[in-house]
Structures are given as structure tokens and as C-alpha cells.
C-alpha positions in Angstrom: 109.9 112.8 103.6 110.7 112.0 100.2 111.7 108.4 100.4 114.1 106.7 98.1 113.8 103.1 99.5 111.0 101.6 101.5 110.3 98.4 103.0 107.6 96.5 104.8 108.5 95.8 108.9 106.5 93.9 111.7 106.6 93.9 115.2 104.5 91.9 117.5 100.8 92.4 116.1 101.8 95.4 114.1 102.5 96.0 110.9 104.8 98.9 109.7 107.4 100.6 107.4 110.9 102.1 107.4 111.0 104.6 105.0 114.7 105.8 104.0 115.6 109.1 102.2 119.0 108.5 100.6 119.3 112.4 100.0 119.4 113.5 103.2 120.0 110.6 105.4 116.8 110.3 106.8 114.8 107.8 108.0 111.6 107.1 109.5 109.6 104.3 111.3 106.0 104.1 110.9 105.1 101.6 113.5 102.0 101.5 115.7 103.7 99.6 118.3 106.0 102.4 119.9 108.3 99.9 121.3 109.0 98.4 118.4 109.5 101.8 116.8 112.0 103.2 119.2 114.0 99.4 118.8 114.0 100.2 115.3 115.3 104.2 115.2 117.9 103.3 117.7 119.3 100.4 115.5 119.1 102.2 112.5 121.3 105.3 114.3 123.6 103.3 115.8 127.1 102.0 113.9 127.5 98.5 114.0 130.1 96.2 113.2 128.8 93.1 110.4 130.5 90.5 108.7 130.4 90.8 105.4 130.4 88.3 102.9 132.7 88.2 100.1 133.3 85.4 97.2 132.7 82.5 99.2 130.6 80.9 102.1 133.5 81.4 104.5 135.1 84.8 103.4 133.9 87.5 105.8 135.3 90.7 107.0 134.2 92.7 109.6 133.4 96.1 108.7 131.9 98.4 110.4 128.5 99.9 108.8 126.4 103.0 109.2 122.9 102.3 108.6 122.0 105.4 107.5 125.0 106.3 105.2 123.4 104.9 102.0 120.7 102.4 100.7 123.2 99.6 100.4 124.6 100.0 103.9 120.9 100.5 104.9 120.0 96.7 103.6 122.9 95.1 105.0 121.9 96.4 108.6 118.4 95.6 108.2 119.5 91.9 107.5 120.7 92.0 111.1 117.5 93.8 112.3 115.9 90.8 114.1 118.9 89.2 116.0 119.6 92.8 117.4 115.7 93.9 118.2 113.2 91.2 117.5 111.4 93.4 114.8 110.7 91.2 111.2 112.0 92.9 108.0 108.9 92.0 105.9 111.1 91.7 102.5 108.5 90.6 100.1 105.4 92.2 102.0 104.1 94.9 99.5 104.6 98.5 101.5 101.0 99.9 100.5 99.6 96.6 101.6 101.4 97.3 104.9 99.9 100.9 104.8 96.5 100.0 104.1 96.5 97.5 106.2 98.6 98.0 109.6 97.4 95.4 111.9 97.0 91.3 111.1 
């Protein structure tokens, strides 16, 4: 896979990565932890509906996103990751650090 966007994931005592191709709508989950994995892949193809935030702290509308429709709608649904499947978006973790190093 030729991935456009990457970012570092965790789950439990596992390190991993999502891995998004913006091309072809692709996306894959390199997780050790197969339970985290298949929480993750069936979040990220599955619609969901988010408030979004517009000019202020109050201004939301709910809009209903497709993960894997584009990067941006990708990143707004990973913000949600967590609360939905207990798996920790790893923002700032560098992904070949996660690569090299998959466990704690």
C-alpha cells in the first residue's frame, strides 16, 4: 500500500499504525494485538455521525462522516477513536519509532 497519511496507534501493550491511502480509499491497521486491530478496521469502515466544530466553542453540527472518504474526514474520526474502541491515537509518536519498535 502506498500510503498518503500515517499515524502512530496503541492498544493495550501494543504498539501500531493506521496507514491510509487517499488514492484508493484504503486503509490498513498494523497492530499486533488482533483485537485491537479488528476494533480499529471496523471503526474506520463504519459511517459515523460527529459534531463538528465551527467558529466557536459552542457551534457544532452534526454531520455525518466517512472515515475513509478523505484524509481530513479520516482525522476527524480518529479524534473519536478512543471513546468508540479504547485504542490511543499516538499523535505525536514518530511512525518508524512505532515500527521499529512495536511493543513498550
Amino acid at each position: 500500500m502506498n500510503a498518503t497519511y500515517s499515524v502512530a496507534i496503541s492498544y493495550k501493550n501494543d504498539l501500531g499504525v493506521i496507514e491510509y491511502d487517499e488514492n484508493t480509499k484504503e486503509v490498513d491497521v498494523i497492530l499486533a494485538n488482533e483485537e485491537g486491530r479488528k476494533l480499529t478496521l471496523d471503526y474506520l469502515h463504519t459511517t459515523h455521525e460527529i459534531n463538528v466544530p465551527h467558529n466557536t466553542l459552542m457551534d457544532f453540527t452534526p454531520e455525518t462522516i466517512d472515515p475513509l472518504a478523505d484524509e481530513k474526514s479520516l482525522k476527524l474520526a480518529l479524534t473519536r477513536l478512543w471513546n468508540n474502541t479504547k485504542v490511543h491515537v499516538d499523535w505525536s509518536r514518530p511512525v518508524d519509532y512505532v515500527k521499529a519498535n512495536p511493543k513498550y
